[in-house]
C-alpha atoms as a printed R data frame, in Angstrom:
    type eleno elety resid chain resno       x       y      z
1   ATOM     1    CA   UNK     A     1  -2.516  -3.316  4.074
2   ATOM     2    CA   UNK     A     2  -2.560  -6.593  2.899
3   ATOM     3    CA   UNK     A     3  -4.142  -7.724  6.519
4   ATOM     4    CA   UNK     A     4  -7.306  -5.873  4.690
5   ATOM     5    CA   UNK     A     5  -7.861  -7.998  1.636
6   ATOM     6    CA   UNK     A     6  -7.280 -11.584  4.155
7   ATOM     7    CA   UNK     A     7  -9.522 -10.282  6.179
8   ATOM     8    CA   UNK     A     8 -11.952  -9.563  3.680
9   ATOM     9    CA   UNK     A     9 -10.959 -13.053  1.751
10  ATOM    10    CA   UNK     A    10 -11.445 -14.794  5.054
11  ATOM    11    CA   UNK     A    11 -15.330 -13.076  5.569
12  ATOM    12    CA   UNK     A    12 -16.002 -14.200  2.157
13  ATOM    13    CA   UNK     A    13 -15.285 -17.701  2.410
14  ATOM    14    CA   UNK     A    14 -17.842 -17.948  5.244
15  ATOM    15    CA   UNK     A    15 -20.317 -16.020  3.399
16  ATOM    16    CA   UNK     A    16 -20.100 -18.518  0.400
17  ATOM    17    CA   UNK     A    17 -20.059 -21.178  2.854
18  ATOM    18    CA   UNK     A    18 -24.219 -19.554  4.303
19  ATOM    19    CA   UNK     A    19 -25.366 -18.225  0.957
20  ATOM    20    CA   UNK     A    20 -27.038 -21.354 -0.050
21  ATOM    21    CA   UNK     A    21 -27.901 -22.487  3.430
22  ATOM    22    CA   UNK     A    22 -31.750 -23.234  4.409
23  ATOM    23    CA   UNK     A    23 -33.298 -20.756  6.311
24  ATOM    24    CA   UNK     A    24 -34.091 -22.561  9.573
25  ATOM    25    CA   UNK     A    25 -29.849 -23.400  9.497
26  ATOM    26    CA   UNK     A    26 -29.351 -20.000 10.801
27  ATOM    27    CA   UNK     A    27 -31.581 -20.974 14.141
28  ATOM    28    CA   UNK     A    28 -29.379 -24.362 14.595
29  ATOM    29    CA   UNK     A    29 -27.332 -24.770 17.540
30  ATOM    30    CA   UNK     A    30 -23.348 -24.687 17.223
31  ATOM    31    CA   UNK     A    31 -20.807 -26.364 19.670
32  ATOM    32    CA   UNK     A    32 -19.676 -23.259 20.671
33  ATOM    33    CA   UNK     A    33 -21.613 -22.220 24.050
34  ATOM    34    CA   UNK     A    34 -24.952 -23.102 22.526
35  ATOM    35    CA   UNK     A    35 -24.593 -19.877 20.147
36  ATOM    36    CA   UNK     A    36 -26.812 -20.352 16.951
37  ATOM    37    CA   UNK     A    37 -25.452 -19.707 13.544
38  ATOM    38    CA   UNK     A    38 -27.304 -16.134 13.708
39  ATOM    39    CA   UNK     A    39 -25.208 -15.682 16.981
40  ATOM    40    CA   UNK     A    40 -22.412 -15.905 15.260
41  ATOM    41    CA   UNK     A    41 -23.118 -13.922 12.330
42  ATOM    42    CA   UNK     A    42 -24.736 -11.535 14.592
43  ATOM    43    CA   UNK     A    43 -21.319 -11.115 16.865
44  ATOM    44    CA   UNK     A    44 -19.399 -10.876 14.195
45  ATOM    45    CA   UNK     A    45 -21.252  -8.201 12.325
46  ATOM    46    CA   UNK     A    46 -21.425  -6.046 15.646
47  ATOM    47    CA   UNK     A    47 -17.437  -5.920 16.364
48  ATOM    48    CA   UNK     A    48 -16.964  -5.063 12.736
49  ATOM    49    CA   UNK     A    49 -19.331  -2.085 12.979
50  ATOM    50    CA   UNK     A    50 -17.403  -1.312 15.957
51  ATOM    51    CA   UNK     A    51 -14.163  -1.418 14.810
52  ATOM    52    CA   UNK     A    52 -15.343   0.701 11.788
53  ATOM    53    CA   UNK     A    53 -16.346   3.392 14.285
54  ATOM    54    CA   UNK     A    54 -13.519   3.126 16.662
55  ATOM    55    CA   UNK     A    55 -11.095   3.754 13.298
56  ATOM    56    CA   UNK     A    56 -12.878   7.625 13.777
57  ATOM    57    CA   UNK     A    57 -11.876   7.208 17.492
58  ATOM    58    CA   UNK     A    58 -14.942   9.585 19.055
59  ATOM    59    CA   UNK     A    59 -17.697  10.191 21.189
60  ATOM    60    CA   UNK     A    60 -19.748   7.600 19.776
61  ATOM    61    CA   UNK     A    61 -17.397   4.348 19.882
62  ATOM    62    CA   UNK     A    62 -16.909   5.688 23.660
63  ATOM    63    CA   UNK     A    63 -19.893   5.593 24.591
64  ATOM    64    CA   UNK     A    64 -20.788   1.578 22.908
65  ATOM    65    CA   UNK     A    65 -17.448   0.869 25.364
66  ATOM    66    CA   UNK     A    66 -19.307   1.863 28.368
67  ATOM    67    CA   UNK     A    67 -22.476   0.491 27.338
68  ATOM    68    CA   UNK     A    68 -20.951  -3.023 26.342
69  ATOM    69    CA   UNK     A    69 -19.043  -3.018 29.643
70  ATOM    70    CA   UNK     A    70 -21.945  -2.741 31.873
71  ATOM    71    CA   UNK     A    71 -23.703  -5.754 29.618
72  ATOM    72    CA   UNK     A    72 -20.298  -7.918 30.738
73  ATOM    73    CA   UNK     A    73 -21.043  -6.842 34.348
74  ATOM    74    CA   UNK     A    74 -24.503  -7.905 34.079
75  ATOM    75    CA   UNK     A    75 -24.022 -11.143 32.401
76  ATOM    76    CA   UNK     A    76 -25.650 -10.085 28.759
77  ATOM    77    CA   UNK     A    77 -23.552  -9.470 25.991
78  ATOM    78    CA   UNK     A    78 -24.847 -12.505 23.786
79  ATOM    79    CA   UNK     A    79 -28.365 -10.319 24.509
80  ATOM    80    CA   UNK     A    80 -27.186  -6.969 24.280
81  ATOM    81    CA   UNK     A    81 -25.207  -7.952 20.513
82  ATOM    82    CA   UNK     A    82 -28.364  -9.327 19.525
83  ATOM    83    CA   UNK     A    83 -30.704  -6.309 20.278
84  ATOM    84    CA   UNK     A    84 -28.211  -4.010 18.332
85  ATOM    85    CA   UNK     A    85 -28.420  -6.189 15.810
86  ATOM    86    CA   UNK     A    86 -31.685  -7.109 14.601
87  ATOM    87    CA   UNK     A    87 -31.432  -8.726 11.206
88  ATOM    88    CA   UNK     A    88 -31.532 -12.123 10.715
89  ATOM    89    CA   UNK     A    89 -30.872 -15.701  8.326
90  ATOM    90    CA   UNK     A    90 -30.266 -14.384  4.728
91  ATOM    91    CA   UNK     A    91 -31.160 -10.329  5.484
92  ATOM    92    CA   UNK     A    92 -28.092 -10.400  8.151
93  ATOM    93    CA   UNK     A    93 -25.927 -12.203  5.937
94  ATOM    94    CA   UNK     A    94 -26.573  -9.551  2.912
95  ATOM    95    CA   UNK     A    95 -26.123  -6.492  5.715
96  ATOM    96    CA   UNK     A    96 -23.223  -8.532  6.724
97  ATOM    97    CA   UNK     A    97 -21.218  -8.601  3.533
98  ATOM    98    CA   UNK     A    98 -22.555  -5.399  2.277
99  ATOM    99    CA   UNK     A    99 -20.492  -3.542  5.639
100 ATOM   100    CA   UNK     A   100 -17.267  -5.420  5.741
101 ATOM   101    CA   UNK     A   101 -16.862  -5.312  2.114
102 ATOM   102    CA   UNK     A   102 -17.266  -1.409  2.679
103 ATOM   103    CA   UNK     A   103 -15.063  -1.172  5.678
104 ATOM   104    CA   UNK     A   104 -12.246  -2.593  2.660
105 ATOM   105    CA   UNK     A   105 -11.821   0.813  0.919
106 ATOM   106    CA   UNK     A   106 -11.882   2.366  4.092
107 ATOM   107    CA   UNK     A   107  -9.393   0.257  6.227
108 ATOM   108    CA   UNK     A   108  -7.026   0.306  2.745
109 ATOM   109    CA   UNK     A   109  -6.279   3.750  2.736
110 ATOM   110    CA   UNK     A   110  -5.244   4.402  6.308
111 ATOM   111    CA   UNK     A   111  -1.550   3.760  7.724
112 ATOM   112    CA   UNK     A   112  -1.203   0.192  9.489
113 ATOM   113    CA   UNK     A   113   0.648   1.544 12.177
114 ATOM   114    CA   UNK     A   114  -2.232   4.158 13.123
115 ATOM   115    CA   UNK     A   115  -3.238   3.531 16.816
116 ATOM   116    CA   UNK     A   116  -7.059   2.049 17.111
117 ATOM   117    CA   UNK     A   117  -8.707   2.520 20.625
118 ATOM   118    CA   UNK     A   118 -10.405  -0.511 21.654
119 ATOM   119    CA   UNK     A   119 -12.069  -2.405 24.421
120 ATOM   120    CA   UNK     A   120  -8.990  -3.603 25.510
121 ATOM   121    CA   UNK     A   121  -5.289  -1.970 25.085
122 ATOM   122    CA   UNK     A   122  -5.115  -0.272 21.890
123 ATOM   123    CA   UNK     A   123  -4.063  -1.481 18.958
124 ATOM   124    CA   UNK     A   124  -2.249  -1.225 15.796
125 ATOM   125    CA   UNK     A   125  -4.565  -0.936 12.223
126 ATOM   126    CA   UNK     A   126  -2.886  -3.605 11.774
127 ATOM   127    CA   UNK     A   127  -3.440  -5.893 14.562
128 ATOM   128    CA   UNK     A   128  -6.974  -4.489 14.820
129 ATOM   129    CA   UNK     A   129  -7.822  -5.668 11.412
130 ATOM   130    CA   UNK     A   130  -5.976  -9.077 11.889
131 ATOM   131    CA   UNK     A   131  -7.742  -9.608 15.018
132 ATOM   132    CA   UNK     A   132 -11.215  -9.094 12.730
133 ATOM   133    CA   UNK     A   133  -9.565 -12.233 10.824
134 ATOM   134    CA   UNK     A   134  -9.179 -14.174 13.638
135 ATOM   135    CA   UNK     A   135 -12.508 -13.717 15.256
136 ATOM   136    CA   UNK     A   136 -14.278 -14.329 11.615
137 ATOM   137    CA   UNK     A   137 -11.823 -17.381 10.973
138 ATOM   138    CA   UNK     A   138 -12.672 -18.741 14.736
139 ATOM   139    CA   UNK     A   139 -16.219 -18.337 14.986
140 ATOM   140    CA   UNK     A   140 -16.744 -19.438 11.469
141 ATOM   141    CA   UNK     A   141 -15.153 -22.831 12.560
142 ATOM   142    CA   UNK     A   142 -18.298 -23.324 14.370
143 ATOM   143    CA   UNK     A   143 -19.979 -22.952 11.414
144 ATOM   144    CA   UNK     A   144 -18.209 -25.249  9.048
145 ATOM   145    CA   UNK     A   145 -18.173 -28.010 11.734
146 ATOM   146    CA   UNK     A   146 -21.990 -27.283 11.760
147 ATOM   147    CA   UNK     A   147 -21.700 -27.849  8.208
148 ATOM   148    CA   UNK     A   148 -19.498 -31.156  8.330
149 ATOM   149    CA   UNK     A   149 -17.496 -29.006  5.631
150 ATOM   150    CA   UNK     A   150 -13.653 -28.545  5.597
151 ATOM   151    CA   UNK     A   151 -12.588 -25.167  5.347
152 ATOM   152    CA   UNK     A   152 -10.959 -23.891  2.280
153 ATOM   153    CA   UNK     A   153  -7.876 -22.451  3.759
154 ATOM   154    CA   UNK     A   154  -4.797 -20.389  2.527
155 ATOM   155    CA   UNK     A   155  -1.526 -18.799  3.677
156 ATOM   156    CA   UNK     A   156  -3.482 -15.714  4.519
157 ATOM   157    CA   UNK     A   157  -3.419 -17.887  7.985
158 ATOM   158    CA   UNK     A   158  -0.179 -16.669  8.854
159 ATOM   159    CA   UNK     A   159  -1.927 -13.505 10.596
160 ATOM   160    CA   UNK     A   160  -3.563 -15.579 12.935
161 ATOM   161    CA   UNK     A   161  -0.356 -17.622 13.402
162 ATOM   162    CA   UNK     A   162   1.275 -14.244 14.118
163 ATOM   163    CA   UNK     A   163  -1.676 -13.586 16.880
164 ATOM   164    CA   UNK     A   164  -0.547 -16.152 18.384
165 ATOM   165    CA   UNK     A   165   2.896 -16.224 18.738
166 ATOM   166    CA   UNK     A   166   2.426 -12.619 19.946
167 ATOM   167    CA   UNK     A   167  -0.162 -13.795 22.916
168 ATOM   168    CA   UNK     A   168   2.360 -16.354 24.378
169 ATOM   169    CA   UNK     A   169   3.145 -13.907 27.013
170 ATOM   170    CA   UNK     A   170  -0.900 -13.013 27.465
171 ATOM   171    CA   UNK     A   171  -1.498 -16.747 27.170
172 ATOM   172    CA   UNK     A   172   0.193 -17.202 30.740
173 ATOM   173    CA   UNK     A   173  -0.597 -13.954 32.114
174 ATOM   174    CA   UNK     A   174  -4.559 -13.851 31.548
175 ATOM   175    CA   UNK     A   175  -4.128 -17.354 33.227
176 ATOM   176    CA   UNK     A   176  -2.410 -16.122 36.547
177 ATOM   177    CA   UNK     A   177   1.180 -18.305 35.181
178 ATOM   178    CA   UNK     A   178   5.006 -16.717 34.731
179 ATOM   179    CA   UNK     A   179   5.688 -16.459 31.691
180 ATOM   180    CA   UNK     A   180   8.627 -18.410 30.672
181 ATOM   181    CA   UNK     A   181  11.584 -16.584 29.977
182 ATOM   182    CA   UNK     A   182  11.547 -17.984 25.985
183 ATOM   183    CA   UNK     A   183   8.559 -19.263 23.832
184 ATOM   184    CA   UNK     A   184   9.089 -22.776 22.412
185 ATOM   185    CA   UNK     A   185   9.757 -23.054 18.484
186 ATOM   186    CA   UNK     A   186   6.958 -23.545 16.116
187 ATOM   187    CA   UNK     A   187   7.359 -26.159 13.308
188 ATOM   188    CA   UNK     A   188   4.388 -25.544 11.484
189 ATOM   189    CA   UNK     A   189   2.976 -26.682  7.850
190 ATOM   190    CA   UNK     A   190   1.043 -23.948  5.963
191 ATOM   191    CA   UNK     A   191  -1.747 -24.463  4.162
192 ATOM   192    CA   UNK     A   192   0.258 -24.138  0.463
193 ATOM   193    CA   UNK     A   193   2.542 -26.566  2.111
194 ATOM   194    CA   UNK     A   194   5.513 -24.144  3.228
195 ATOM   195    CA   UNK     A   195   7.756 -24.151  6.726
196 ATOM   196    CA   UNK     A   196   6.563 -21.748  9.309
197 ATOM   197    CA   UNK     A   197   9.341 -21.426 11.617
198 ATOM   198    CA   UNK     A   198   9.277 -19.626 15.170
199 ATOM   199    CA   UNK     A   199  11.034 -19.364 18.500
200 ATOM   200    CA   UNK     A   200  14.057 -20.404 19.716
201 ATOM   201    CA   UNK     A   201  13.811 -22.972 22.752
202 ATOM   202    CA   UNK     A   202  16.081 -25.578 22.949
203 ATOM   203    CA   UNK     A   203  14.559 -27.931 24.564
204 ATOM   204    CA   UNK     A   204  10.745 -27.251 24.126
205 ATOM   205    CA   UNK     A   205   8.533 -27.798 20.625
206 ATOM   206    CA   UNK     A   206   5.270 -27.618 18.577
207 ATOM   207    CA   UNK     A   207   5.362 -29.115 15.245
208 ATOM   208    CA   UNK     A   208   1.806 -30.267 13.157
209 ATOM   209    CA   UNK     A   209  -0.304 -28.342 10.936
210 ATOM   210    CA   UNK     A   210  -0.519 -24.663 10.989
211 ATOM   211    CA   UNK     A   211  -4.248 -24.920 10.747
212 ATOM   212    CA   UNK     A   212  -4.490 -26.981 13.844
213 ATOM   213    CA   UNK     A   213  -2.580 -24.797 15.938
214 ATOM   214    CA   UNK     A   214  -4.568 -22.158 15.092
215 ATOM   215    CA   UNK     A   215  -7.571 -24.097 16.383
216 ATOM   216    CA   UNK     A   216  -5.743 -24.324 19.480
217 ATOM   217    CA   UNK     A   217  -4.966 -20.722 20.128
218 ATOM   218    CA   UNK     A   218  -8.396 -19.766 19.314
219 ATOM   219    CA   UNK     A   219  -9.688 -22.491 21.443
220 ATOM   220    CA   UNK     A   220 -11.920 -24.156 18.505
221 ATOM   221    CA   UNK     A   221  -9.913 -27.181 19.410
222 ATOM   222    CA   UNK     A   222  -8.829 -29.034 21.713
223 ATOM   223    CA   UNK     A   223  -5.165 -30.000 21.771
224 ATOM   224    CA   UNK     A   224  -5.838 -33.132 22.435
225 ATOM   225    CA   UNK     A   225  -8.287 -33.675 19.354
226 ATOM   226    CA   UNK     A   226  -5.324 -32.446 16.963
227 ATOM   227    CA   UNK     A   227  -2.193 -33.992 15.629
228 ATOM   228    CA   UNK     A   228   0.292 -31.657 16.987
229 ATOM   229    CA   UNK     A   229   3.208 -32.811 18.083
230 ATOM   230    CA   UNK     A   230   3.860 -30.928 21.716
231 ATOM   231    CA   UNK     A   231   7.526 -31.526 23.460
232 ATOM   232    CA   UNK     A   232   8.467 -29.990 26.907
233 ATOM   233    CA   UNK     A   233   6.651 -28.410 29.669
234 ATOM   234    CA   UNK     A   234   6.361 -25.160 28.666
235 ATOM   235    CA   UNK     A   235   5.251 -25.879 25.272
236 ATOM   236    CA   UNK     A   236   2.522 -28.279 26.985
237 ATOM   237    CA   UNK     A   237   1.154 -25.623 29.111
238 ATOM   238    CA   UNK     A   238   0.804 -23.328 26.992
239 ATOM   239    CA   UNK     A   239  -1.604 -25.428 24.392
240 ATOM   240    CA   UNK     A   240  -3.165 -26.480 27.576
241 ATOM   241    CA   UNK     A   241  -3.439 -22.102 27.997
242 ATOM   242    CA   UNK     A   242  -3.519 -20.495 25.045
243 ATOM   243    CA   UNK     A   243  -5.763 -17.485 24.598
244 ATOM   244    CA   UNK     A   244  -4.838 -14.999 21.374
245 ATOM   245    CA   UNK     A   245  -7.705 -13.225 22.333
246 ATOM   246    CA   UNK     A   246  -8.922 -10.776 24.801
247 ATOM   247    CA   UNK     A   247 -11.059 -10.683 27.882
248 ATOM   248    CA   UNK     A   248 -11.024 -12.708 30.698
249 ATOM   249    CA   UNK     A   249  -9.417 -16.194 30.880
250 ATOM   250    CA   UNK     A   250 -10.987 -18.941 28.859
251 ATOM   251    CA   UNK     A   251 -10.264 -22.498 29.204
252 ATOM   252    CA   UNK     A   252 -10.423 -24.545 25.372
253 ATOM   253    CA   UNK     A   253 -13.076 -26.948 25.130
254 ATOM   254    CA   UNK     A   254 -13.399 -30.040 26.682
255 ATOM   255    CA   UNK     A   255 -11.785 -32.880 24.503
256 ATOM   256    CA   UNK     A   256 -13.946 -34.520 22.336
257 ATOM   257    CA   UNK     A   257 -16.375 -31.804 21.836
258 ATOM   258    CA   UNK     A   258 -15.458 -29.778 18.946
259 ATOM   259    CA   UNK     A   259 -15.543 -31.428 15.961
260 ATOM   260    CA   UNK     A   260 -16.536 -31.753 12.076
261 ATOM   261    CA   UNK     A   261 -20.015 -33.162 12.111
């Protein structure tokens, strides 16, 4: 699957981004919810593991589902991620790479359309391992803002643009709104500079950067705080609403408050 080797490029532009970091920058406080930069290396290192073990789809990935869920019901995940994973600074970065570079030969081999159980609905290989892109590609935004660093970005974003466009529907849903009967069309730049076209609204639009409406759907930005050009009611409420992830319903961050430092 090519979704494999972007995920794996995407993982290894944050890593290049940390390996040179100072030690105490791994204790430093993002923008997102107060999580440190070893809270985010941390989270992302623990749903990696676990979608590496739910790809064998037994006892064992079970059993982290019913343990995780009774951290949500008790408030603790951020605590219960970080006592399963106990590395930290440069040692979790090196146990980092060293597992999703090995989950590459094993995620390669197996047929995209192979059904993954997860915490959620199950998934494709496919969208499983896109969805490890997006999560890697969001929370590393808090990173790079951290950093005051632009991103080095490539087409490879088109996954995550995909995500997207296939969570309009959940967008509205998780938020308790119809879902309108069709999604507005996407004008959107790629990184290399190419046309991204989607939907087929007639009255309702979203045209702007590809990168910045991928900030929006994985609510590392503001709508407001971007360029995007939004036309029509439906498209406005859904960049007020969009979610391409799962769990409950999360509102994006307040305007103003995510941003390169």
């Amino acid at each position: 699957m090519q979704q494999v080797a972007d995920f794996i490029a995407e993982c290894e532009v944050l890593h290049e981004a940390l390996q040179d970091v100072d030690v105490d920058f791994f204790s430093r406080m993002t923008q997102f919810k107060n999580w440190t930069v070893d809270d985010v290396v941390t989270h992302l290192h623990f749903w990696n593991l676990g979608v590496d073990q739910a790809l064998d789809a037994g006892d064992g990935f079970l059993e982290l589902l019913k343990e995780i869920r009774s951290s949500l019901e008790q408030g603790g995940l951020r605590a219960f991620e970080n006592a399963r994973i106990t590395e930290r600074g440069p040692v979790l970065l090196d146990v980092w790479r060293q597992q999703y570079q090995a989950m590459a030969t094993r995620w390669s081999a197996i047929d995209p359309r192979m059904r993954i159980r997860w915490a959620g609905p199950d998934m494709s290989a496919r969208s499983a391992i896109s969805a490890r892109q997006m999560e890697t590609w969001a929370h590393g935004q808090a990173v790079f803002d951290l950093l005051g660093l632009d991103r080095p970005e490539s087409d490879r974003l088109r996954n995550i643009v995909f995500l997207g466009v296939n969570a309009f529907g959940w967008s509205h849903r998780v938020h308790g709104l119809d879902i309108p009967d069709a999604m507005p069309r996407l004008n959107l730049v790629s990184p290399s500079g190419n046309l991204w076209e989607f939907g087929d609204s007639a009255t309702d639009c979203i045209s702007g950067s590809a990168v910045e409406f991928c900030q929006v759907i994985t609510q590392t930005r503001n709508v407001l705080d971007t360029s995007l050009v939004v036309e029509g009611k439906i498209a406005r409420q859904w960049m007020e609403n969009a979610q391409c992830f799962a769990g409950p319903a999360e509102k994006p961050p307040a305007p103003g408050t995510r941003f390169k430092c």
